[in-house]
C-alpha positions in Angstrom: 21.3 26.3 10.2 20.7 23.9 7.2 23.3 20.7 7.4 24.5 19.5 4.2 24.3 15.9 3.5 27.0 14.0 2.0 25.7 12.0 -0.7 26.4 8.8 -2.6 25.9 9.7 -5.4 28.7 12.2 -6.0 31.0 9.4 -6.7 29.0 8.8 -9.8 28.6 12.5 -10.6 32.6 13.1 -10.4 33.0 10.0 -12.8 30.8 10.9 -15.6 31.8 14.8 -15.2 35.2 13.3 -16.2 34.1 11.5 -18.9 31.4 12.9 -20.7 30.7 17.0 -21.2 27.3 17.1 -20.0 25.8 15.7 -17.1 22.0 15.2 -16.1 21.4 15.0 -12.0 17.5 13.7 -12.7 14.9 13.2 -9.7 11.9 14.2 -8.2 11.9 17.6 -6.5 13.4 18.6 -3.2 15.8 15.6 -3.3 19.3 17.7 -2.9 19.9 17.9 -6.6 20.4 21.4 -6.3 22.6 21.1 -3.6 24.6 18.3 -4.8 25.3 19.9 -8.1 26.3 23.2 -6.2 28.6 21.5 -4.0 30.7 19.6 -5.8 31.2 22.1 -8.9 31.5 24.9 -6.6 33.3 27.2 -9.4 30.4 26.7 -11.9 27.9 29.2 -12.6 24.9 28.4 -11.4 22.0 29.0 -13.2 18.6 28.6 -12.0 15.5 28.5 -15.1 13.2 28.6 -11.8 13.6 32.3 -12.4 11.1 33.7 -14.6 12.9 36.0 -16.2 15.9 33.9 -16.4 13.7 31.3 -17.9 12.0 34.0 -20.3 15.2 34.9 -22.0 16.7 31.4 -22.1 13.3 30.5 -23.9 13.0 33.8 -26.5 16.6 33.7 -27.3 18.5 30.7 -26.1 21.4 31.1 -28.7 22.3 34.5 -26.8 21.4 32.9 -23.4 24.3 30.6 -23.3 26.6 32.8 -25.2 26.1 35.4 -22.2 26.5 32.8 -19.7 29.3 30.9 -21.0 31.4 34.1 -22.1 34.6 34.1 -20.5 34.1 31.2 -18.1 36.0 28.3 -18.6 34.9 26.3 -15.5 31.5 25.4 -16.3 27.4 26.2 -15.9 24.7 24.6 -13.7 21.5 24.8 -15.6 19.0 24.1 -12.5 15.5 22.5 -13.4 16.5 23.0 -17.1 13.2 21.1 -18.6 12.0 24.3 -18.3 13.4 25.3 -21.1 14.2 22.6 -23.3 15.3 23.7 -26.8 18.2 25.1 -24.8 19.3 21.4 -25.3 19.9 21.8 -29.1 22.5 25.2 -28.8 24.0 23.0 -25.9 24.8 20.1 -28.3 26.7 23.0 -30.7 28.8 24.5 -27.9 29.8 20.9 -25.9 30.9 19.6 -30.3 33.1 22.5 -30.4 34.3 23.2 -27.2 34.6 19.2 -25.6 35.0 20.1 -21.8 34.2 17.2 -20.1 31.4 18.1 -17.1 31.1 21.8 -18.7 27.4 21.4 -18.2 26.0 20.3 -15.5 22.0 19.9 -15.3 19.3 18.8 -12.8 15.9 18.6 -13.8 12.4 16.9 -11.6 10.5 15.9 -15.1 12.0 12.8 -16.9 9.3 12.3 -19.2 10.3 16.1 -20.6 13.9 15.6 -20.9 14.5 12.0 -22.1 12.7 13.0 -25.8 14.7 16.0 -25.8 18.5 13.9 -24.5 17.1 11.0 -27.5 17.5 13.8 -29.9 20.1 16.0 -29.5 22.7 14.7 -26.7 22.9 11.2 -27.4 26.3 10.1 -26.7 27.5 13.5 -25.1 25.3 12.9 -21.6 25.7 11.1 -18.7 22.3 10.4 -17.3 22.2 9.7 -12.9 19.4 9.7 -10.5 19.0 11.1 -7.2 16.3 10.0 -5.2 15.8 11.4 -1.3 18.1 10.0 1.1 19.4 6.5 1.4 19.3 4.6 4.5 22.9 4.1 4.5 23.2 7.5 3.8 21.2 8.5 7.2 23.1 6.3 9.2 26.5 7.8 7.6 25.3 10.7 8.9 24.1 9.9 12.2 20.6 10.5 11.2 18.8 7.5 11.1 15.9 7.3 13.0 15.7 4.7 15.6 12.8 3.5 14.5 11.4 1.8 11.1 8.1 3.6 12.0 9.8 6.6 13.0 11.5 6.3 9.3 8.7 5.2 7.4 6.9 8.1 8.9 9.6 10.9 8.4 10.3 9.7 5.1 13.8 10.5 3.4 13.6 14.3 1.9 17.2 15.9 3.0 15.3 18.9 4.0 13.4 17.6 6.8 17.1 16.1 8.3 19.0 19.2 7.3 16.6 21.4 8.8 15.2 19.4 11.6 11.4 20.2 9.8 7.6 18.9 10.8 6.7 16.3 8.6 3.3 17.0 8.7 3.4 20.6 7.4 6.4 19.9 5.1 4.7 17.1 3.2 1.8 18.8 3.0 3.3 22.0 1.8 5.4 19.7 -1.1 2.0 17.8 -2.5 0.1 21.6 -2.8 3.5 23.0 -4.7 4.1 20.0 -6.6 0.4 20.5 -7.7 0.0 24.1 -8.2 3.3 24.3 -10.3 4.7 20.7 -11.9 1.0 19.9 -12.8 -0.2 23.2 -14.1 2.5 23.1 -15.9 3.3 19.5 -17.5 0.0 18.7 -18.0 -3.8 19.2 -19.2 -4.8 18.3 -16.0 -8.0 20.9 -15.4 -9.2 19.3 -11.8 -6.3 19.4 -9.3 -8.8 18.3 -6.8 -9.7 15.4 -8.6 -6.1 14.9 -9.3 -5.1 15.0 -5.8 -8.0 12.3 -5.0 -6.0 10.5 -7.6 -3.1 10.4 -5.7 -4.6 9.5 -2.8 -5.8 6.6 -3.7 -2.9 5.5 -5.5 -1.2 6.0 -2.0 -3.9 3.5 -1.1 -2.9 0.9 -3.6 0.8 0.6 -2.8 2.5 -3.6 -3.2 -1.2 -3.6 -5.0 -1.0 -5.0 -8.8 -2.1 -1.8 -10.6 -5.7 -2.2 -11.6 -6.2 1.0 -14.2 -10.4 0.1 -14.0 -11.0 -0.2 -10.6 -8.3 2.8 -10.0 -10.5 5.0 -12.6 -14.0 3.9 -11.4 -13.2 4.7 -7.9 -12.0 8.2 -9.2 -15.0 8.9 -11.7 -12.5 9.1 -14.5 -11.5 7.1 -17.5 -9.5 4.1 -17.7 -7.2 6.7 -20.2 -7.2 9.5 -17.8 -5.9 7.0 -15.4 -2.9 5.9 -17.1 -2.2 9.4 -18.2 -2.0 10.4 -14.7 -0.3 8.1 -13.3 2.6 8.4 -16.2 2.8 11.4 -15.1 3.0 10.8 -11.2 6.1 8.6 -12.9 7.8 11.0 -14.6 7.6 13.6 -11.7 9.3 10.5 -9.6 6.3 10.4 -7.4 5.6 6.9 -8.0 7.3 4.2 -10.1 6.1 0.5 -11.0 7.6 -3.0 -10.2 7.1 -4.7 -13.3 6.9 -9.0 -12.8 9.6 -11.3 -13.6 9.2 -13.0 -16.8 10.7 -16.7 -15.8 7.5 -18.9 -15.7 8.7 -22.4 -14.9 5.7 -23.6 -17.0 3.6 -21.4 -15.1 1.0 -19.0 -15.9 2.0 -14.9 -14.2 0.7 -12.4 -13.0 1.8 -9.6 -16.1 1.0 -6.0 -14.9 3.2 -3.8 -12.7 2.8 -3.3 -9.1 3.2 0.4 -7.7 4.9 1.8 -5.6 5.8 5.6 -3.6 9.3 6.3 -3.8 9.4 8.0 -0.3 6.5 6.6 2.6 6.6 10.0 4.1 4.7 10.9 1.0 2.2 8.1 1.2 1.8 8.8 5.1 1.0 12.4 4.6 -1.4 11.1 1.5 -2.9 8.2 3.6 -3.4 11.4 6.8 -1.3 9.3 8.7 0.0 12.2 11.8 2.2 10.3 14.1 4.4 7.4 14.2 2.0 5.7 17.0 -0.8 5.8 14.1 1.2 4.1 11.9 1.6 1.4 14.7 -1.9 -0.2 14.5 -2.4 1.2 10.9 -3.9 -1.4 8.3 -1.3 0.2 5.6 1.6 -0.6 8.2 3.1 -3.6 6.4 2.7 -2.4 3.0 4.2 0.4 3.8 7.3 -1.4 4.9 7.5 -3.2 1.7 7.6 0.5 -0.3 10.5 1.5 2.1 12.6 -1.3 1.2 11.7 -1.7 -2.3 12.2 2.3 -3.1 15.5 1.0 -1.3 16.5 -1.0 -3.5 16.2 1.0 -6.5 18.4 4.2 -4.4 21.4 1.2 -4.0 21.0 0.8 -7.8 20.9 4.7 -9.0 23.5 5.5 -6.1 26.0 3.0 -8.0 24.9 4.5 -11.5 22.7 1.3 -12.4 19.1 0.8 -13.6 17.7 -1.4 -10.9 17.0 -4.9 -12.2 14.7 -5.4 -9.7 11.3 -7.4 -10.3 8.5 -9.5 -8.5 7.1 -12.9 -9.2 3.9 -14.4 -8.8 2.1 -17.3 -10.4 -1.6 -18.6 -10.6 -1.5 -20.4 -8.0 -0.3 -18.0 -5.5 3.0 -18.3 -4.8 4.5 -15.1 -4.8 8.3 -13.6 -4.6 8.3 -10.2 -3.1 11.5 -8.9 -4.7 14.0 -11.0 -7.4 17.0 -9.2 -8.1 18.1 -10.2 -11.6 22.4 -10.4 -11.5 23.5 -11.6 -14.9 22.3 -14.8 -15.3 21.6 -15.1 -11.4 17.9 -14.3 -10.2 18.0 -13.4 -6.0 14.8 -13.8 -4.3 13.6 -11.5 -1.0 11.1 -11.6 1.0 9.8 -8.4 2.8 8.1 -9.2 6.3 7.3 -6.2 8.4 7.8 -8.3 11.9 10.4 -7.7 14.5 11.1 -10.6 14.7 12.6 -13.7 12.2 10.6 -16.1 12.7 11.2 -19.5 11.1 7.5 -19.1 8.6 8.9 -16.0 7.3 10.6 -18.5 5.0 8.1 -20.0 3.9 7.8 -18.5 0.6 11.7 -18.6 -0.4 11.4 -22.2 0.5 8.9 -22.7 -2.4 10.6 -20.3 -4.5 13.8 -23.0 -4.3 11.8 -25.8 -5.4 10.1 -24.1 -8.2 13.1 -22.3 -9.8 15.5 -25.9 -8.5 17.8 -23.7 -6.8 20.4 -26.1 -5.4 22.0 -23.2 -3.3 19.6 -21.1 -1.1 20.5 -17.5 -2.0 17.3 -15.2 -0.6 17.1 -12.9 2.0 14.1 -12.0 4.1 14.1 -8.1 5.0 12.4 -7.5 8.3 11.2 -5.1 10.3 14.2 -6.5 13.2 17.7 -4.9 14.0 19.7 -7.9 13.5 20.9 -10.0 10.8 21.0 -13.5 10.7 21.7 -16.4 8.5 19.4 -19.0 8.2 19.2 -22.2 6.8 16.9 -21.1 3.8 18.3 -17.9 3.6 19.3 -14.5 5.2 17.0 -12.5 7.4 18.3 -8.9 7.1 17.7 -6.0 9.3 15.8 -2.9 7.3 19.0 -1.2 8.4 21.7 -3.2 6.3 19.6 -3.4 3.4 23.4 -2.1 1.1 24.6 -5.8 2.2 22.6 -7.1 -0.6 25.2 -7.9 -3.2 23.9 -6.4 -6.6 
């Protein structure tokens, strides 16, 4: 029997459905959108564009489309994965002018870079935009569901479908990379070598709390340098992977200027990197970068569960002092460190200690996220369990 999963963000979703007359649930697939939606508009119509004939007729005649699905129903519609058809956007705009419900429509869609032209167009100032991403930690331990682990979690990953169904990892991630391919790719894309493309992946799963090097990533898949950065906009906009981009505060220093990257679930990377058990991932030479994705794609869920756009950075100079995380807060920058170790020892300061006397903070303010159970201030800082990551004022 599938559980259903409270989640954050429906506070959010409730808010905007009260304010504005359309509302966009965005996210990569198989991350409870669906469910979400259906759940707390239970007397909308739901409406899935998956169909293919449902999606055929929404494409050849939109204009009739909505009129059939809107006639004499006054609650409201869910339009699920609705980038795939996305003209339907403009006859939208016409019925939300003239009607103004507030949360009439509600949409989810898994391909941001389709959508966002398409919103910049037509529903500008009528749509609330929110993100779901798979499962928070908080939201597993709300639920009882946590593993007790960080391996066991890192390993797992955070799709609601492996909790809610009590599914193998294994099979399920592999199932979800050969789906995503056959049908986002062959769909979104020019992409002609989905073998290739997968190596791609790969070895971007390989590259993860790496600065993003598009040469060295396209010579070691026999591709371009503009193949490369095609691809891997696209592994963005499918919310496969996004990019930390480095803090611009220089202190007279020369930075480091391109992103890092980064998975947005490490069950993902683990099924990618042909990791098959959480004792693997134990001894694995990917072990503490992987830790580092699970906090930072962490960070950026406690953002979009709150309705924000994380302001969340790193820093590193020429001489290689580097800031894991910084945290911008209006004029406030706060600086974390991410150390896989169980235990806080006192070194794992280290770099928040120089951090202080570069940027002449007076105060100490940084945390150190570790790979521990308990949280404990410090004299240079806070060392934070992985578990209480939603203590972090942002």
């Amino acid at each position: 029997m599938k559980q259903i999963i409270p989640r954050i963000l429906k506070n959010s979703l409730l808010e905007s459905s009260q304010q504005l007359p359309v509302v966009a649930i965005l996210g990569p697939r198989q991350s409870g959108k669906t469910t979400l939606a259906k759940t707390t508009f239970d007397k909308h119509k739901y409406v899935s564009l998956e169909d293919l004939d449902t999606r055929q007729r929404a494409i050849e005649d939109p204009r009739k489309f909505l009129s059939d699905i809107c006639f004499n129903n006054n609650n409201g519609v869910i339009l699920d994965e609705f980038q795939n058809a996305p003209a339907i956007l403009s006859y939208i705009q016409t019925i939300v002018d003239e009607q103004e419900k507030p949360g009439y429509f509600i949409l989810t869609g898994s391909q941001n870079f389709l959508v966002n032209q398409e919103i910049t167009q037509t529903l500008a100032g009528r749509i609330a935009l929110l993100t779901l991403l798979p499962l928070s930690i908080t939201e597993l331990k709300n639920n009882n569901i946590l593993p007790k682990t960080v391996e066991d979690l890192i390993f797992k990953g955070a799709y609601p479908r492996i909790y809610a169904r009590n599914v193998n990892p294994i099979t399920w991630y592999r199932d979800y990379i050969e789906t995503y391919l056959e049908r986002d790719v062959r769909l979104i894309s020019h992409v002609k070598d989905l073998v290739q493309f997968k190596y791609f992946v790969q070895l971007c799963a390989g590259r993860i709390g790496q600065v993003v090097n598009y040469s060295s990533l396209a010579s070691d898949c026999g591709i371009d340098t503009r193949t490369a950065k095609e691809w891997l906009s696209l592994l963005q906009a499918s919310y496969i992977i996004f990019t930390l981009q480095p803090h611009n505060k220089n202190f007279n220093r020369r930075l480091i200027k391109s992103p890092k990257l980064y998975f947005y679930d490490t069950g993902l990377v683990c099924s990618l990197l042909k990791i098959e058990s959480r004792e693997q991932l134990l001894t694995h030479y990917m072990r503490g970068n992987l830790f580092e994705c699970l906090v930072i794609s962490e960070l950026y869920k406690h953002f979009f569960n709150k309705n924000r756009r994380p302001s969340i950075y790193f820093w590193r100079d020429n001489h290689g002092h580097e800031i894991d995380c910084i945290i911008e807060k209006a004029s406030k920058l706060i600086p974390i460190e991410i150390k896989s170790s169980m235990t806080a020892y006192p070194k794992i300061f280290n770099e928040l200690q120089e951090w202080y006397k570069i940027s002449e903070t007076q105060v100490p303010n940084g945390y150190v996220i570790y790979g521990g159970d308990e949280n404990q201030s410090r004299l240079h800082g806070i060392a934070l369990s992985w578990k209480n990551l939603n203590l972090i004022d942002i």
